[in-house]
C-alpha positions as CSV (number, residue, x, y, z in Angstrom):
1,X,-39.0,-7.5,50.1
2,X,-41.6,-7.0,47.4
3,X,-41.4,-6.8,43.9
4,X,-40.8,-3.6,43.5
5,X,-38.1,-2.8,45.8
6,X,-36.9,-6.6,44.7
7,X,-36.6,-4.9,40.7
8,X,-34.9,-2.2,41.9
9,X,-32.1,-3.7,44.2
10,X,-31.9,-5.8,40.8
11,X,-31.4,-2.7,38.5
12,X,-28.5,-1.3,41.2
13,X,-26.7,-4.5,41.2
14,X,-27.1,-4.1,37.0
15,X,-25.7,-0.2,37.4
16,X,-23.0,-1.0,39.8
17,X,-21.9,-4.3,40.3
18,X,-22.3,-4.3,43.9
19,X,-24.5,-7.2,45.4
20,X,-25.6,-5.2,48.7
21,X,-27.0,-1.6,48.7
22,X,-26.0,-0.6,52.1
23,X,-22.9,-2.9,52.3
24,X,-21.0,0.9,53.0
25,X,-23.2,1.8,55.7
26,X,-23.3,-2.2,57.8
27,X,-19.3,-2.0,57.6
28,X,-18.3,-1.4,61.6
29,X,-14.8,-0.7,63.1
30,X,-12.6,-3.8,62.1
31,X,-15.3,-5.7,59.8
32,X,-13.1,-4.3,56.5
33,X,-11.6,-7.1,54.9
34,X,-9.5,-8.4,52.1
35,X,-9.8,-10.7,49.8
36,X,-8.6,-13.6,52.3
37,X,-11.0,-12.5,54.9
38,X,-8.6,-11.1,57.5
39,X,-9.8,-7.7,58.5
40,X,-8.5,-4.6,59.3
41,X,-8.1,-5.0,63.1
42,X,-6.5,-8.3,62.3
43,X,-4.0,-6.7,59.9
44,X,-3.8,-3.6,62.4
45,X,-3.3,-6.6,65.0
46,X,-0.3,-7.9,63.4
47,X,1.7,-4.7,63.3
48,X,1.1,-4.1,67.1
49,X,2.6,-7.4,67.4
50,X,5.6,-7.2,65.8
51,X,6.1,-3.7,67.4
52,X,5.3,-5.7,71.2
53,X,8.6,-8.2,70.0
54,X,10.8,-5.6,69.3
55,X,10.0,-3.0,71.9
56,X,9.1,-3.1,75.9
57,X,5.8,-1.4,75.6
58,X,4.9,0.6,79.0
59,X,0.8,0.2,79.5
60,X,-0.4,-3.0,80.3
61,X,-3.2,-2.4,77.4
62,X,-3.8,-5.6,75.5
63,X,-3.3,-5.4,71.3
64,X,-7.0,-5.2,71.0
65,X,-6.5,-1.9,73.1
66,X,-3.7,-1.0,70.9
67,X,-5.1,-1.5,67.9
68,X,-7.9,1.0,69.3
69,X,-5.6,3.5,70.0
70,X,-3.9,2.9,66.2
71,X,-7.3,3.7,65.0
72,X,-8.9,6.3,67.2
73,X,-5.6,8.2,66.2
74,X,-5.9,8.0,63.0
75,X,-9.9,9.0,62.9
76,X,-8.6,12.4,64.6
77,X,-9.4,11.1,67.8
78,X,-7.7,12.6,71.2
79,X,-6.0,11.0,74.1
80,X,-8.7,12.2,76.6
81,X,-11.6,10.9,74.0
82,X,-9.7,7.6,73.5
83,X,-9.0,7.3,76.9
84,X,-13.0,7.5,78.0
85,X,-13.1,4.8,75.1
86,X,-10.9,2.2,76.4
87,X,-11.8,3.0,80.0
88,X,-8.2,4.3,80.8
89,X,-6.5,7.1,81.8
90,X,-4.9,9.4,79.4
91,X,-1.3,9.2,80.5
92,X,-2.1,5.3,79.8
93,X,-3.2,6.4,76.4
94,X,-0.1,9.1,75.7
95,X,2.3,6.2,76.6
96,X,0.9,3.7,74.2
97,X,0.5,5.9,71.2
98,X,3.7,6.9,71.6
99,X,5.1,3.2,72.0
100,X,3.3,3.3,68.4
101,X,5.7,5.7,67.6
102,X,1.8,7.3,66.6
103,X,3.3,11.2,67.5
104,X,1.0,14.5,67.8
105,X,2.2,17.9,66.4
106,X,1.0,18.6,70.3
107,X,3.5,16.4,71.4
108,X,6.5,19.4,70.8
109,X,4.7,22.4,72.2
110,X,6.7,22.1,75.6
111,X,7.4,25.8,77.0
112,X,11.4,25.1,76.8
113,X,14.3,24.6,73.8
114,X,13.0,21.4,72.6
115,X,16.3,21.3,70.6
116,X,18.2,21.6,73.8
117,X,16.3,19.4,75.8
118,X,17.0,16.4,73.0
119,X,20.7,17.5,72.9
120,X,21.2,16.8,76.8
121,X,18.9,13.9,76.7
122,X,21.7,12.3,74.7
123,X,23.4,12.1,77.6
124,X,23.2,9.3,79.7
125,X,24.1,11.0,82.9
126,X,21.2,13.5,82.6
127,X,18.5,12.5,85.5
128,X,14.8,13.3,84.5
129,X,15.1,15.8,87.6
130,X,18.3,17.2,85.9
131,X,16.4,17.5,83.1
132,X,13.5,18.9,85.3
133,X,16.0,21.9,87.1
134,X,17.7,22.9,84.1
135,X,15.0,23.5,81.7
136,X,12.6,24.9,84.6
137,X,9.7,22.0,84.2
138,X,8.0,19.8,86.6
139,X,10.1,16.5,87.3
140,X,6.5,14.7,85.3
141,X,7.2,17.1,82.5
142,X,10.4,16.1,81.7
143,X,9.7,12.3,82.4
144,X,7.2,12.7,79.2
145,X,9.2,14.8,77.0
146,X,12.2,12.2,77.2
147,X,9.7,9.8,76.6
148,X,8.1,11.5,73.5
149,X,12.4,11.9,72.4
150,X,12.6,8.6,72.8
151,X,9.7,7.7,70.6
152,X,11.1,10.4,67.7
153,X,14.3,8.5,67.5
154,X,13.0,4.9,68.0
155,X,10.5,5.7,64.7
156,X,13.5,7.3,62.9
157,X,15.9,4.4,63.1
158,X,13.0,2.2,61.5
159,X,12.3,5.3,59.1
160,X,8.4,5.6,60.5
161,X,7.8,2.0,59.0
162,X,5.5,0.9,61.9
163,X,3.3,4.2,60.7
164,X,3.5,3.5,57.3
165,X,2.6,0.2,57.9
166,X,-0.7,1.1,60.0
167,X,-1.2,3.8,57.3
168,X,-1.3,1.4,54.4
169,X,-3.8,-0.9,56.3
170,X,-6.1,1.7,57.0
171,X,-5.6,3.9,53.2
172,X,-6.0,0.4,52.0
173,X,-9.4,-0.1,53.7
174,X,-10.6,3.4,52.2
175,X,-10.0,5.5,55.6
176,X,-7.9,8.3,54.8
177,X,-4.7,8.9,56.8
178,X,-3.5,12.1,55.0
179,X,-3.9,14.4,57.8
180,X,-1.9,12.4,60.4
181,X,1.0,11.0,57.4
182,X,1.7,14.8,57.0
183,X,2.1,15.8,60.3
184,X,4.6,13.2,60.5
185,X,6.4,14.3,57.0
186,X,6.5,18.0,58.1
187,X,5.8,18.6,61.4
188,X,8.5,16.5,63.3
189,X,11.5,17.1,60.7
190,X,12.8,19.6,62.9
191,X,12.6,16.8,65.6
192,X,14.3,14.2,62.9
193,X,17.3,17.2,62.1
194,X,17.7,17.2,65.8
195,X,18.0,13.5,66.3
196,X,20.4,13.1,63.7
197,X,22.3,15.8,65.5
198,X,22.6,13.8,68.1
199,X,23.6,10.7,66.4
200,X,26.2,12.6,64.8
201,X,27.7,13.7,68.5
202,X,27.4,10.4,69.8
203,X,29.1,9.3,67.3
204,X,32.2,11.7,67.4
205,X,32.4,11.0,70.8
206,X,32.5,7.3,70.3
């Protein structure tokens, strides 16, 4: 470095208080860190975790996988594009983000009632190829929309604190999660009315 440049890194450091000019542009996916050193993968890591002890995830992804997913989400990334990424297929990918309880406005454009189809999911005795015959879909289809269901209520009993919880990692890093936290607010309370529809059958019939 000669003088020069030397005086002028000086005279930014003066303006701005920050001790590296291109500290912005060296970060790389999961280098962010607090204070204490634990980065944003690491904190993203720990969520994923405590998700993995409370719920039987269905991918055999490892977290470091997960914690992909969390944040290729969450950069706008989708399933097919994170699924070249990790080397996986994208049913693979749909599964784990929605063991995330990470949920796409996509996720309800299904070509049936989606209102109805939660209603009979609620009971116990309705097959996925019930499910399939009634509501005129392959037996796949309705396989995944149970699963995506299943995901809407599981992240509505914990009131969407796994999502906040990855959201305030990443808003706190500086990556904004605005997009995806109001698709969530807006976009799936007709999914969230439903569901508490249901809980309120089950529980009259209790």
């Amino acid at each position: 470095m000669d003088e020069k440049t030397e005086d002028l890194r000086e005279l930014f450091i003066d303006v701005s208080g920050e001790e590296r000019v291109t500290e912005s542009q060296e970060d790389t996916r999961g280098s962010l860190a607090d204070a204490d050193g634990t980065s944003v993968s690491e904190r993203l890591s720990a969520v994923v975790s405590r998700m993995r002890e409370r719920y039987e995830f269905r991918t055999d992804l490892d977290d470091e996988q997960l914690v992909a997913v969390v944040r290729g989400f969450y950069e706008g990334e989708s399933d097919a594009a994170l699924a070249d990424r990790l080397d996986a297929d994208e049913d693979t990918v749909v599964r784990a983000r929605l063991d995330l309880h990470l949920l796409r406005e996509a996720d309800d454009d299904v070509p049936f009632d989606v209102s109805a189809f939660r209603k009979r999911v609620v009971n116990d005795d309705a097959t996925d190829a019930d499910l399939a015959a009634e509501f005129g879909v392959e037996e796949s289809a309705a396989t995944h929309y149970r699963t995506v269901v299943e995901a809407q209520a599981a992240a509505r009993r914990v009131s969407h604190r796994f999502q906040s919880e990855f959201e305030d990692v990443l808003t706190e890093a500086g990556l904004s999660t605005q997009h995806t936290a109001a698709i969530r607010e807006s976009g799936l309370e007709e999914a969230t009315e439903d569901i508490d529809s249901l809980d309120s059958d089950a529980d009259v019939s209790m």
